[in-house]
Structures are given as structure tokens and as C-alpha cells.
C-alpha positions in Angstrom: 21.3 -8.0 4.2 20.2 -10.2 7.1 22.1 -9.0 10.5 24.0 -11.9 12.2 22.0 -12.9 15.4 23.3 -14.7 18.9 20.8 -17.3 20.9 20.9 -16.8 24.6 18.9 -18.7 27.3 18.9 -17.6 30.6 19.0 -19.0 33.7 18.1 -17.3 37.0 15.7 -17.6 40.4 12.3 -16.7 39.9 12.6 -14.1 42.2 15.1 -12.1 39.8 13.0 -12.5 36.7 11.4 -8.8 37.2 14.8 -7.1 37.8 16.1 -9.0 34.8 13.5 -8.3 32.5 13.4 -4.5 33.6 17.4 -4.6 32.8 17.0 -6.5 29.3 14.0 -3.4 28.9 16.9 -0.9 29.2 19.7 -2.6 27.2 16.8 -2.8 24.5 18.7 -5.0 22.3 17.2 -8.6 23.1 14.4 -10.7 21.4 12.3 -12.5 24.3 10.5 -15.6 23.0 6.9 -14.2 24.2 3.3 -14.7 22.8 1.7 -11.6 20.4 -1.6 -12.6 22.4 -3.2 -12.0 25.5 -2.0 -14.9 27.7 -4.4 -14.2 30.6 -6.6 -11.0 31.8 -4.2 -9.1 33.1 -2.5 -9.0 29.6 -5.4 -8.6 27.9 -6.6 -5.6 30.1 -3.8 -3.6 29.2 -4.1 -4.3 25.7 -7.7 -3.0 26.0 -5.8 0.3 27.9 -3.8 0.7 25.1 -6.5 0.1 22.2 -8.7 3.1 25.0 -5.5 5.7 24.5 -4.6 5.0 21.1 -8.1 5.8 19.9 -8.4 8.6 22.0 -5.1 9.7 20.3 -6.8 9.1 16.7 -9.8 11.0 17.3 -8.1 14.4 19.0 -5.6 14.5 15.6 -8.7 13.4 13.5 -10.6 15.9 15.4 -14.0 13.7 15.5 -15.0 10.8 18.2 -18.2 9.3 19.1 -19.9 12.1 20.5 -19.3 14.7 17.6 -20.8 12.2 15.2 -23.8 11.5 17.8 -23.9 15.4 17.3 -23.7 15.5 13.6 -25.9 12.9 13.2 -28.8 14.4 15.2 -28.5 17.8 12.9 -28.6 15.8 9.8 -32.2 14.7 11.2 -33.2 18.2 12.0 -31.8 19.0 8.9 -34.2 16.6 7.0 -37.2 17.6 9.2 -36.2 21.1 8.1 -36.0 20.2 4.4 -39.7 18.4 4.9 -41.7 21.1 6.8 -40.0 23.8 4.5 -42.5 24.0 1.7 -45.3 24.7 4.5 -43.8 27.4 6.3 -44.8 28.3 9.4 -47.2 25.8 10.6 -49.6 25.9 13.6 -51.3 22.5 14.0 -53.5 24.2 17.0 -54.3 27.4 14.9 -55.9 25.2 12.3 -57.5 22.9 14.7 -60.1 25.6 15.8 -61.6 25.8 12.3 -63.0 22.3 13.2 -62.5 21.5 9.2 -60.3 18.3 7.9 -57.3 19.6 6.0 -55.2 16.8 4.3 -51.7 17.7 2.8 -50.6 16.7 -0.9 -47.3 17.0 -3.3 -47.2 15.8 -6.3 -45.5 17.4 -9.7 -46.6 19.8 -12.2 -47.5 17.5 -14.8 -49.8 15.5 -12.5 -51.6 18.6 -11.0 -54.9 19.1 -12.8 -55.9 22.4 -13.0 -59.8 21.6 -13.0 -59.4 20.3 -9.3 -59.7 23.2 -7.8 -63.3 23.7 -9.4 -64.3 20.3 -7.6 -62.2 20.5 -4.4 -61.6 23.7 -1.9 -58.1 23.1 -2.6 -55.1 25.8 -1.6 -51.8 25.8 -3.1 -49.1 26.7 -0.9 -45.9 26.5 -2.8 -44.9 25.5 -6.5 -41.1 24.8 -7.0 -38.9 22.5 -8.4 -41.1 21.1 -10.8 -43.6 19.8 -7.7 -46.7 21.8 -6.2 -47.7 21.5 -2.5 -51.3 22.2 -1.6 -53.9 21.4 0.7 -57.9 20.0 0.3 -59.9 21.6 3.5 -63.2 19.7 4.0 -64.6 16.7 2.3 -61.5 14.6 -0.3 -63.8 12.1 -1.3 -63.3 11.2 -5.0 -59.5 12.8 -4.8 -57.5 10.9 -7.1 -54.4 11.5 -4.6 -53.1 9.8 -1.8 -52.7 12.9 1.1 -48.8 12.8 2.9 -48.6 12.9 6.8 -49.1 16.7 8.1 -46.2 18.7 9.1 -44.7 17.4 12.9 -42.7 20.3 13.8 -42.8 23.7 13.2 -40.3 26.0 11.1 -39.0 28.3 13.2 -38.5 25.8 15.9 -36.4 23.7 14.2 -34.3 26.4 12.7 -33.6 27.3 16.2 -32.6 23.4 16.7 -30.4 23.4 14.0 -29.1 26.8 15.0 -28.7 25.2 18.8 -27.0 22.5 17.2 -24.5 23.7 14.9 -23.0 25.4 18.2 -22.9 22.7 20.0 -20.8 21.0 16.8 -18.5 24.3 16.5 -17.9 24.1 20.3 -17.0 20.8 20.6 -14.8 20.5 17.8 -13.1 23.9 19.5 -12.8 21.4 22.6 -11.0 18.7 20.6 -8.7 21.3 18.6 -7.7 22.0 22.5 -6.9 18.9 23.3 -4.1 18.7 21.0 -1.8 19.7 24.1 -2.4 16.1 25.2 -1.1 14.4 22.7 2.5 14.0 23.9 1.2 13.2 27.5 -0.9 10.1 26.1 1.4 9.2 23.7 4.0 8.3 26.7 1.1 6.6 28.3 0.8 4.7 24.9 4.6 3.8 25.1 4.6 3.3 28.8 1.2 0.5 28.4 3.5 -0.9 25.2 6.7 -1.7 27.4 4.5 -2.7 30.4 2.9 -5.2 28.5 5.4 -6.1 26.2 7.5 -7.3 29.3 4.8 -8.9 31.1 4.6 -10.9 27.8 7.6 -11.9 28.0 7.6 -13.1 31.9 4.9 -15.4 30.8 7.2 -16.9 27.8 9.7 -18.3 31.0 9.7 -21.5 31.7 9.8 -22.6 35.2 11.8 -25.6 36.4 13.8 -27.0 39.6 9.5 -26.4 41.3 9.3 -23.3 40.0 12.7 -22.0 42.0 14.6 -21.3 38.7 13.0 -19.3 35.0 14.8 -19.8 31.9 14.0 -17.3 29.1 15.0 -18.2 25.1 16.1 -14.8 23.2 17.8 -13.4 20.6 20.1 -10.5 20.0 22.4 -8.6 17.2 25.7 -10.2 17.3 27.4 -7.1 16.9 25.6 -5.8 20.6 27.3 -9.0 22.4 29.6 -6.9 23.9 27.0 -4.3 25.5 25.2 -6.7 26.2 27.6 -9.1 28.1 28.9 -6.5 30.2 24.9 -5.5 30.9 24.6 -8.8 32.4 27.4 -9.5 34.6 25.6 -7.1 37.1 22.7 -9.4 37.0 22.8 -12.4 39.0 21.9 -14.5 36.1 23.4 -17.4 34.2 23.3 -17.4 30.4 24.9 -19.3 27.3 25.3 -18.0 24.6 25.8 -19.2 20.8 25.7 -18.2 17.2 21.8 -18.5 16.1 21.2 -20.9 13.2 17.6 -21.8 10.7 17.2 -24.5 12.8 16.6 -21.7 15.6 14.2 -19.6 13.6 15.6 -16.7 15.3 14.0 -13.2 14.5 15.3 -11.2 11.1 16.7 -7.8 11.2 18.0 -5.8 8.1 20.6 -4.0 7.8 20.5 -1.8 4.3 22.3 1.4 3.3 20.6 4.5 3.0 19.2 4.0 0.1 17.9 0.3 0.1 16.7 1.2 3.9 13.1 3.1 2.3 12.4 0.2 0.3 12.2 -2.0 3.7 8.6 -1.3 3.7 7.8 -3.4 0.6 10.1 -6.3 1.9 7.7 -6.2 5.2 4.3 -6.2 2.7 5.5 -9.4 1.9 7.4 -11.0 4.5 10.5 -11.0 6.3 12.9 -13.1 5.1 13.9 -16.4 7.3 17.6 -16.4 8.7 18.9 -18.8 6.1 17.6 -16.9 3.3 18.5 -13.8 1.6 17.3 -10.1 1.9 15.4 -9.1 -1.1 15.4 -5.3 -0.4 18.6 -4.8 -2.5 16.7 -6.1 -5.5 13.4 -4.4 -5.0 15.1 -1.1 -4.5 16.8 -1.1 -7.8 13.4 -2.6 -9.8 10.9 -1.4 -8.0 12.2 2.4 -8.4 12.6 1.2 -12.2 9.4 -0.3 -13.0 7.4 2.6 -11.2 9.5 5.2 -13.1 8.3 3.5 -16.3 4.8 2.9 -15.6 4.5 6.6 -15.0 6.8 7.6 -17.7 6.6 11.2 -17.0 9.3 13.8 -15.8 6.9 16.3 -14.8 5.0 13.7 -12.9 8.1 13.0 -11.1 8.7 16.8 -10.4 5.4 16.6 -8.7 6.4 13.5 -6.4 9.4 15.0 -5.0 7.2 18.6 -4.6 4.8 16.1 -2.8 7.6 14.0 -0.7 9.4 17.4 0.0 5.7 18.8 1.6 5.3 15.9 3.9 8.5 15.8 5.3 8.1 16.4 9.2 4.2 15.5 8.9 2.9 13.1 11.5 1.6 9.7 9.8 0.2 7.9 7.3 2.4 8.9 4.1 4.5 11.1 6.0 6.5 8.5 6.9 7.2 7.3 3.4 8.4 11.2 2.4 11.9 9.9 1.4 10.5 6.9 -0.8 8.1 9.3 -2.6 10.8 11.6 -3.1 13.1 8.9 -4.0 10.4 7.3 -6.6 9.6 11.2 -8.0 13.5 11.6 -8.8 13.5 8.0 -11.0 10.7 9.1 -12.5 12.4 12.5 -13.9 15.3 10.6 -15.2 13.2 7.4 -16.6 10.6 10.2 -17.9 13.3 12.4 -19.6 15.0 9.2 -21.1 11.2 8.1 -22.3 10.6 11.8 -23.6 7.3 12.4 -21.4 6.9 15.7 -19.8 3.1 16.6 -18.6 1.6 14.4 -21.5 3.9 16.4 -23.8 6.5 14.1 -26.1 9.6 15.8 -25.9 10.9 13.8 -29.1 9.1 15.6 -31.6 10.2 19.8 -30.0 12.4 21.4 -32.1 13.3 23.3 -28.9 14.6 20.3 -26.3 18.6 20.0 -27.6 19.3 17.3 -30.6 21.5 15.5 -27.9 18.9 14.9 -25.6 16.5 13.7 -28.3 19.2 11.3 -29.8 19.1 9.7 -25.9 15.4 9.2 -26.0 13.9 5.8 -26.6 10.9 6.7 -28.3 9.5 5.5 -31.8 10.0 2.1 -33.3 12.4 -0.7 -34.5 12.4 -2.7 -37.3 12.8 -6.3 -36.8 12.8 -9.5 -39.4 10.6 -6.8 -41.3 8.2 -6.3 -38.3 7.6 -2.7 -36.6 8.0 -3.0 -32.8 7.8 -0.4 -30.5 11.2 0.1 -28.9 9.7 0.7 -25.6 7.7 -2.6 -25.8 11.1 -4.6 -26.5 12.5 -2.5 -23.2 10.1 -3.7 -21.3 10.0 -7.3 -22.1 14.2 -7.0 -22.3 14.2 -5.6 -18.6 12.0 -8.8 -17.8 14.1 -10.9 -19.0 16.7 -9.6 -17.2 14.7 -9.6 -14.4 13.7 -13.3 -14.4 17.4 -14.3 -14.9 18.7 -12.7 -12.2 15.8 -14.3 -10.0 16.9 -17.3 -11.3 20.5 -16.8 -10.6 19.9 -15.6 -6.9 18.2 -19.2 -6.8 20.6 -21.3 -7.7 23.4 -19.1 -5.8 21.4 -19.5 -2.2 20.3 -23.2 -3.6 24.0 -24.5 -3.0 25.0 -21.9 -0.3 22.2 -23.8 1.8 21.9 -27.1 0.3 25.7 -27.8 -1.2 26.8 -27.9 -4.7 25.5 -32.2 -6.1 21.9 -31.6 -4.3 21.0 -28.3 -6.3 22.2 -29.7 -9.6 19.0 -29.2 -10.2 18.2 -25.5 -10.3 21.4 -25.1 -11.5 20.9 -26.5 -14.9 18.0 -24.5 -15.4 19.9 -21.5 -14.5 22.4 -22.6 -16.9 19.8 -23.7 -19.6 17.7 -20.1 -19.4 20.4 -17.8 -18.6 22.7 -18.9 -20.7 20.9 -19.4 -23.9 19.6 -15.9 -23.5 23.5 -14.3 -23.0 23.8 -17.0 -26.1 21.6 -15.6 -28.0 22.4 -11.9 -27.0 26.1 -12.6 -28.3 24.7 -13.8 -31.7 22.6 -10.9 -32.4 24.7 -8.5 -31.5 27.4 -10.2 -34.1 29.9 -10.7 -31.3 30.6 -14.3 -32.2 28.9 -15.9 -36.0 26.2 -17.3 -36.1 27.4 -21.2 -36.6 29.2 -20.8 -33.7 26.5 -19.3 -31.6 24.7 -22.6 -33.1 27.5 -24.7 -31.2 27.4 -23.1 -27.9 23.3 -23.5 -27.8 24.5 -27.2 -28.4 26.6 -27.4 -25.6 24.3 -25.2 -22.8 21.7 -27.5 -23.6 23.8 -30.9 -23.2 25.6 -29.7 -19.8 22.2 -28.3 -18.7 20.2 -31.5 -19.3 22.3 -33.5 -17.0 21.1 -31.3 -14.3 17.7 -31.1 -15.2 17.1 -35.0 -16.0 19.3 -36.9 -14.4 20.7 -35.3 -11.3 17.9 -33.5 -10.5 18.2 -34.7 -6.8 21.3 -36.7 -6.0 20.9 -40.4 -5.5 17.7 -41.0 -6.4 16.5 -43.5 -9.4 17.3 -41.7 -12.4 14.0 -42.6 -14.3 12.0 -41.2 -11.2 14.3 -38.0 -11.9 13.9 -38.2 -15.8 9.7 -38.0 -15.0 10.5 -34.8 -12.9 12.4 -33.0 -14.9 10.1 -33.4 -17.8 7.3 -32.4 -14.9 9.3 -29.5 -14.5 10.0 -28.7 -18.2 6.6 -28.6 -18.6 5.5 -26.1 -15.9 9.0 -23.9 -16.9 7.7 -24.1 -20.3 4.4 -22.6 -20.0 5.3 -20.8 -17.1 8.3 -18.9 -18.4 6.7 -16.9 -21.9 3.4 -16.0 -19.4 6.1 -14.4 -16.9 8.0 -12.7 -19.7 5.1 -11.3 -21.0 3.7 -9.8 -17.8 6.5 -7.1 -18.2 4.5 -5.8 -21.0 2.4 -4.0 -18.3 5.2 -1.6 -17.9 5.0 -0.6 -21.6 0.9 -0.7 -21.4 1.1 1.6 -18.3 3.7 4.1 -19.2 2.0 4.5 -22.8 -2.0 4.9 -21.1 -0.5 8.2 -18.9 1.0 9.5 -21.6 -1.8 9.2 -23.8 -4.0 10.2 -21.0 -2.5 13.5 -20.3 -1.8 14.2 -23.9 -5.6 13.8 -24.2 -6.1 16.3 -21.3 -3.6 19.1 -23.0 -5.7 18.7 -26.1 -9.0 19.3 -25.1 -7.5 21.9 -22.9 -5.8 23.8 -26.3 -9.3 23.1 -27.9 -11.1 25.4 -25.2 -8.1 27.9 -25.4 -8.9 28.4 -29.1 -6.4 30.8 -31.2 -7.6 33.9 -29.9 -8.4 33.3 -26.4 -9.7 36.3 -23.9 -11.8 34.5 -21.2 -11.1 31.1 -22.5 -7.8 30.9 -20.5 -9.6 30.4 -17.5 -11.3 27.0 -18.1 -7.9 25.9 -20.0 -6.0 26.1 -16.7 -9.3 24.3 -15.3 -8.8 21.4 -17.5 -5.4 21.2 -17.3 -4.8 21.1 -13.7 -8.1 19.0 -13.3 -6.9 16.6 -16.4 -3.1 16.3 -14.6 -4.1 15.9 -11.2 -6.5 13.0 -12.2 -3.8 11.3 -14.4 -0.8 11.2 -11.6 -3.3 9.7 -9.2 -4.4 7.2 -11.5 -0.6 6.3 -13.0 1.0 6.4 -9.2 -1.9 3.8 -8.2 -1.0 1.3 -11.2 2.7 2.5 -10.6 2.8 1.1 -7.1 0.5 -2.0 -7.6 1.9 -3.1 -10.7 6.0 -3.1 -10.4 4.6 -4.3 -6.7 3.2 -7.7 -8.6 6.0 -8.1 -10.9 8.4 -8.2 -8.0 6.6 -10.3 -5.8 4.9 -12.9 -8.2 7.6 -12.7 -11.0 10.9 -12.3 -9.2 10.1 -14.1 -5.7 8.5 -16.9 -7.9 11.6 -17.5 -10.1 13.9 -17.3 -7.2 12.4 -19.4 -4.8 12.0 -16.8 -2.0 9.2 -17.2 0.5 9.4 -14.8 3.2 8.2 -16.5 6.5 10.2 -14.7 8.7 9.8 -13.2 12.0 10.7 -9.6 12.5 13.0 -8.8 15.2 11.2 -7.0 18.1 13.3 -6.1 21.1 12.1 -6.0 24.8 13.2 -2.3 25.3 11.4 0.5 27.5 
């Protein structure tokens, strides 16, 4: 949910502003109005300090910077130089020079060499490997059908002491940056201290001056729920201030507040944007979905086993995925229970062992149903059914925040499409299911339809001609229309994806028992090969369509249908 925010503008002499923003820096709880950008040089100087430290912290905990790969770059060409004078050996250019007698240098392959040449040429191999021959021609080459290569530049032993030289030079370097690890903490203060510096001096520029520049007023926001603190904060500062519940119309900045749970999934709300004040917090919904549809595109117990092995090991790791330990852990224990419940377990399909208990087989949806005589998969009509679902609960949240924000008569609209979609599916859900007959499921399609038309056609927007409303709502039949079966049927992805992995790793356990044979003595070695090769391969191909794919449905098919658009601002105190 979206925290409740207060609008403050204060008042004070210019000369107080510094006081007052260092005391706003140690209450920590208020939003200055400030530009991201650098407003001048000063700011953008200590932006440029902090960019200096924070890529001096990357490269001591990547352990590389410019230098090392100036250093590694310079053996790679010694390396190559080493790789070209090789096939010579040692090679004295002033040792050969006393003869007084042209040599020219050749390679070519095998195949090419022909071995009447050396009748017509004083030619003398010098090396035959790889399928190539390296020689030279002393003397007179006219008539040679090849083209002679430049002579060796450098000699053997001198560049093997080089490269020598300069693999020390990389060890002891590296040994310098694995000691600078110490630092760390020292520059990451420096970071935090550059951070706060500039963050306030940000917000000093935001002020605006008035009364010839005698008087600053500063715009901000702040939690409603730190008023309190934050009053009593300010009545030591010679500063006026008023103070008043933020509204849309402010644009104030969005903080969530989520359990524990919904809290990881924060992340994915912030991939897409924050919501605005006057909408609602999608988190709640992605945490319950997204978990879902990731579980089913991987489909795979032991998969999930490995998630929460892998979420467990990077707990207490600095960066990158680290911080998302608790989400993977979280994802890796929906994927046991959706994986159980969908009988994969390491590309094995628990539903056909005679040794996993008939009760737990009996609560697997695997196999088919049989439908107005057509086979369906029951996993395919799960996915599709949980899409539905899905859309009408987008669709729903829609037409609740429509009239929370607009009023009841001027979201008639996207109410009677709520009615007309959601309730001819519950409709039709009744009927199936035999819950009420079938003529009068007949009669209550009759009557959604009739109540849901007014909304759609006539009162689509509330005082306006109704022909100009009739033309948009059959506009907007139209796009619902052919828009509605193509989002439904996106949710097939879930089935598609949870049935490739399985497939996939039941592939890999095949092959793997083909190696293994039925009397196996050395064999088990490459059949652990495979397997752990195969499985590795398949989790980090179903975890990428896992996260991309529930990732789409949620924010094209679910954000789509109810209206959200996530053009917030996320709430970003001025604290030390």
C-alpha cells in the first residue's frame, strides 16, 4: 500500500537555510523538492568525486582496473609474438647476417608443400606440425611459387623472459588490489559522506528566494506517521512551516509500505514504475502471481530445491543477486509446492512411480481432460483458467480505483465492462459446474448483458451526447474484442514453459541412462557428467523464461486490463 504523506513548505532567512537543511539531514524523514542533475559545477564536481570513489570501489572488489588490463593486455601481445617466433626457435638475425646469403621465411601446409622443391631450391625445413611445415630458401627464390612471411622480430628466449617479467608484474598487482580490500569501508563512508554532501547541496539549490533574497522557502514531503518527530525536530529551528495532507494534485513522492512477504517483490514494482499517490500499489498482486506464474513456468520441485540451496548461499553476500537472496528463496519454495502439485521432480514425472504415495498422485494435475469429446491437457486449461482469473481481477481493481478516484456516474463505463466480462465468466462458471440449470444460466447471461450495455453504450461518460457515446463504446467493443482472446491466450506460455523444462530435463536423464547402460563399470562417470551438465543447463534456461515471462504477463496483461501506469516518484529523503 501507498504510505500517507504530509506537504510542508518552509519558510526561513537565508542565512538559516544551512542549519536547516543539516537538521532535516539528521531527522532523515523529509522529501526536498531538488533537481537529480548537476545544477552548476560545484554539483557536478562532486558527482564526478563520487563516480572517482565508486569505481575505485568496483574495481578493488572486482579485483581489475585500468592498469591490470594495460598489464594483461601487453602479455597477450608478447604472448602472440611468442606464439609467432615459436616454430623458429632461437633466432639470431646478426648470426645469419654474416653468411652474407638472402634467407626468406615460408609456412604453408602439408598438402601444399612439394617435395620436388627442395631438388630446385636450397630449401631447409625447420619445423612440421599441426598439419603446416615451416622452412626457409637461402640464396636465389626466383621462380618460387610462394609468397615468403616477414622474418622473425624478436627472439625466443627474450620474449619468454618478457612474458615471465610480465606475469609477475600481473601476480603482484592483483596481490596489491586483494590488499586493498581493507579500504573498502573507509571509501565506502567517503561514498555516503559525497552522497549526503551533494544530495543537500541539491536541495539548497531547489529553495526559492524571495523578500530580495532575505527569506528561502523549500517544498517537501514527509510520512504522515513521522509528523510528530518531525514537528518537535523543528521547533528548535527558527523556521516557519505549514503543513497539510499531500494530495495527486501535489504529485508528492510514493513510499510502500508492504508486509514481509509482499516487501521482496518491491523490486519488480520499481522495474516498472512507482505508482502515483492517487493510485494503487500493485506489489500485493505481483507477489501472489508472480511467485505463481514462475513456479509454473519452471514446474520443477527439485529445481526449486536448488533455488532456496542457491538463495540460502547468498545470503550475507555483498551485491548484485545477493540482495535478492530472500526473493530467490521465496520463488525456490513456490516452485517445490507448484512442482510437487505438477508432478516434476529433476525432469522425472512423479505421476507415473509406483513409489510416491497414491494420495499424493491423486493431488497431481497431470494428464488430460475430456471435453465436448476433445482431449485437452489439464495443465493447458490451468493455465488459461488462472489467466482468466487474472484478467478479471485486473479488471475489477479498475473499476474499484475508477470510482474511488473519479465517483460512481463518471466510471459507468468501466464498470459495465467489469460487469459484462466478469460476470459472464462467474456466469458461465455456475452453469458448468451444474450449480444453477442451464436455462437459467441462459437468463442471467440475458440480464449481465442488458445492465452492462447501459454502461458500455450509453453512459459511458456522463453527460455527453449519447450517439457520440454509442460510437465509443462500439470503438471500445471492438478493441476489447480482439484484445481480450489475444490476452487470454498469452497465459498459454505458462503451460508451453513448464512443459519445455520438463521435457528438457527428461531428455537429459535419458541420454544420461543410455550412457549408464545396464551393466555399468566406468560408465557412471560420464552419467553423472550428463546429468549435472544436462540440469544445470535446464534451470538456467527455465529461471531465465521464468523471470521474463510471468514478468510480461504481469506487466502487459494485468497493468493493461487495470489501467495502472506507474509514473510515480519514489520517495528519497534528505538524510545524512
Amino acid at each position: 500500500m501507498i504510505t500517507r504523506m504530509t506537504k510542508y513548505s518552509f519558510v526561513l532567512l537565508s542565512g538559516d537555510k544551512d542549519t536547516f537543511l543539516e537538521k532535516l539531514q539528521g531527522l532523515g524523514v523529509v522529501d526536498i523538492t531538488r533537481s537529480s542533475k548537476p545544477v552548476d559545477d560545484h554539483s557536478r564536481d562532486l558527482l564526478a568525486e563520487m563516480e572517482d570513489i565508486q569505481e575505485e570501489i568496483s574495481c578493488i572488489k572486482k579485483g581489475t582496473d585500468t592498469h591490470l588490463v594495460e598489464l594483461e593486455s601487453s602479455l597477450a601481445e608478447l604472448r602472440r609474438a611468442e606464439a609467432e617466433v615459436r616454430p623458429w626457435g632461437e633466432y639470431d638475425a646478426d648470426a645469419l647476417g654474416v653468411l652474407n646469403i638472402p634467407v626468406r621465411y615460408y609456412r604453408c601446409s602439408e598438402k601444399k608443400f612439394d617435395a620436388g622443391w627442395p631438388s630446385q631450391w636450397a630449401i631447409q625445413e625447420v619445423l612440421r606440425e599441426g598439419g603446416s611445415i615451416w622452412f626457409v630458401l637461402l640464396g636465389d627464390s626466383e621462380g618460387f611459387p610462394l609468397k615468403d612471411i616477414p622474418a622473425p622480430r624478436h627472439s625466443l628466449a627474450k620474449l619468454k623472459e618478457q612474458i615471465a617479467d610480465a606475469n609477475d608484474a600481473i601476480r603482484n598487482y592483483k596481490e596489491v588490489l586483494e590488499g586493498r580490500k581493507s579500504e573498502l569501508p573507509d571509501l565506502q563512508r567517503q561514498l555516503d559522506s559525497a552522497s549526503a554532501v551533494l544530495s543537500k547541496y541539491l536541495a539548497d539549490a531547489a529553495g526559492q528566494s524571495s523578500a530580495e533574497d532575505k527569506l528561502v522557502i523549500f517544498e517537501g514531503f514527509a510520512p504522515a506517521e513521522d509528523a510528530p518527530a518531525l514537528k518537535a525536530g523543528l521547533e528548535e529551528l527558527p523556521v516557519l512551516y505549514l503543513d497539510s495532507p499531500a494530495t495527486a494534485d501535489d504529485n508528492p513522492p510514493v513510499k510502500l509500505r508492504n508486509n514481509r512477504f509482499t516487501r521482496q517483490f518491491e523490486v519488480l514494482t520499481e522495474m516498472y514504475g512507482m505508482p502515483v499517490y492517487n493510485e494503487f500499489d500493485p506489489t500485493v498482486f505481483l507477489s501472489i502471481f508472480f511467485l505463481l506464474f514462475f513456479a509454473m513456468c519452471m514446474g520443477d520441485a527439485g529445481y526449486g530445491l536448488l533455488l532456496i540451496a542457491i538463495g540460502f548461499a547468498l545470503k550475507g553476500k555483498d551485491g548484485g543477486l545477493a540482495k535478492l537472496w530472500s526473493l530467490i528463496v521465496t520463488l525456490g519454495a513456490g516452485t517445490v509446492v507448484v512442482g510437487l502439485v505438477m508432478g516434476g521432480f529433476f525432469g522425472i514425472d512423479l505421476s507415473t512411480r509406483e513409489w510416491v504415495p497414491e494420495g499424493m498422485r491423486r493431488l497431481m494435475i497431470t494428464g488430460d481432460w475430456t471435453i465436448a469429446g476433445s482431449t485437452y491437457s489439464k495443465q493447458m486449461i490451468l493455465s488459461l483458467g488462472i489467466g482468466v482469473l487474472h484478467i478479471c481481477l485486473a479488471m475489477i481493481v479498475k473499476a474499484v480505483w475508477a470510482v474511488k478516484n473519479n465517483g460512481f456516474k463518471n466510471s459507468l463505463g468501466a464498470l459495465g465492462w467489469t460487469l459484462l466480462i466478469v460476470g459472464c465468466v462467474i456466469a458461465f462458471s455456475v452453469g458448468l459446474l451444474g450449480v444453477v440449470s442451464e436455462s437459467a444460466m441462459k437468463w442471467l447471461l440475458i440480464g449481465i448483458a442488458g445492465v452492462s450495455a447501459l454502461g458500455i453504450f450509453i453512459f459511458n461518460k456522463w453527460g455527453r451526447n449519447p450517439l457520440v457515446n454509442i460510437g465509443s463504446g462500439l470503438w471500445d467493443t471492438y478493441s476489447m474484442a480482439s484484445g481480450l482472446m489475444g490476452d487470454v491466450l498469452s497465459y498459454l506460455r505458462l503451460y508451453a514453459l513448464g512443459m519445455s523444462g520438463s521435457m528438457l530435463g527428461a531428455t537429459f536423464n535419458q541420454i544420461a541412462g543410455m550412457v549408464l547402460g545396464t551393466d555399468p563399470t566406468w560408465q557412471w562417470l560420464p552419467f553423472v557428467l550428463i546429468v549435472l551438465f544436462g540440469h544445470a543447463l535446464n534451470l538456467a534456461l527455465s529461471c531465465l523464461g521464468a523471470f521474463v515471462h510471468p514478468l510480461r504477463l504481469n506487466f502487459v496483461e494485468f497493468f493493461k486490463n487495470s489501467d495502472y501506469q506507474g509514473r510515480g516518484v519514489a520517495y528519497n529523503p534528505l538524510k545524512k
